[in-house]
C-alpha positions in Angstrom: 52.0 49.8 10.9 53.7 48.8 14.2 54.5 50.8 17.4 57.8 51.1 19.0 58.6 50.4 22.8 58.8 54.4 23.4 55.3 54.8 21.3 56.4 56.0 17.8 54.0 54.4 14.8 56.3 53.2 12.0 55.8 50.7 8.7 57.3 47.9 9.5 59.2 46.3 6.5 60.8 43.1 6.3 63.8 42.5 3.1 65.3 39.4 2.2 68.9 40.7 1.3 71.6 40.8 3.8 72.6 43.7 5.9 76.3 43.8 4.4 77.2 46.6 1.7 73.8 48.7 1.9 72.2 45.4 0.2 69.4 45.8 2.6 69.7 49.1 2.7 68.8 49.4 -1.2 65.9 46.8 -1.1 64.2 48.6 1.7 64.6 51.9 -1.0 63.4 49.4 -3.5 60.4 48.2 -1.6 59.2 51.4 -0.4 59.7 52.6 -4.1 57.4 50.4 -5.3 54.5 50.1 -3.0 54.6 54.3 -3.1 54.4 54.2 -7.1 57.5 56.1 -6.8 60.9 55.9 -8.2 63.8 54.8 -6.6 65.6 58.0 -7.3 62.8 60.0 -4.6 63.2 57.2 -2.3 66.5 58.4 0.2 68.0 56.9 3.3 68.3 59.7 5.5 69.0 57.9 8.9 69.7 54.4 10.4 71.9 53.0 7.3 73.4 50.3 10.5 70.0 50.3 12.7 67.1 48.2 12.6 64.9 51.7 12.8 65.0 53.8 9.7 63.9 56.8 8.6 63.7 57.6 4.7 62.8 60.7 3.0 60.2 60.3 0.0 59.8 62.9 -2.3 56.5 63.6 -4.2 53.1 64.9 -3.4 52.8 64.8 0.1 48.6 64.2 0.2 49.1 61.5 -3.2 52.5 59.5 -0.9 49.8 59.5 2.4 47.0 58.1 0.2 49.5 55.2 -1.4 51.0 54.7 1.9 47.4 54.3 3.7 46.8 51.9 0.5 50.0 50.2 1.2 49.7 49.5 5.0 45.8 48.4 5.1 46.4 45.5 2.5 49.7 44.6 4.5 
């Protein structure tokens, strides 16, 4: 977890692939897929596709997606 300059908490995520043709885009999707135990297919892109800030929209159980992402961000 990180905090922004204007205090919003966000998980911070770092991708090797280059920012041209939504290649980073689609392994941030990936990433977050598979630390959530999700599927890509629930995993969507819903604002920043040219920012450094995202925001994505994971579908699923919204107390089992908090539990994996509080799993996720505690052994990051």
């Amino acid at each position: 977890m990180a905090e922004l300059s204007d205090g919003r908490r966000v998980v911070a995520a770092r991708v090797r692939a280059v920012p041209e043709s939504g290649a980073a885009n689609a392994a941030l999707v990936a990433l977050v897929a598979a630390a959530l135990k999700v599927p890509k297919r629930d995993v969507e892109l819903v604002a920043g596709a040219t920012s450094r800030v995202k925001t994505l929209h994971v579908a699923g159980d919204p107390a089992a997606l908090a539990e994996m992402l509080r799993k996720a961000t505690e052994t990051a």
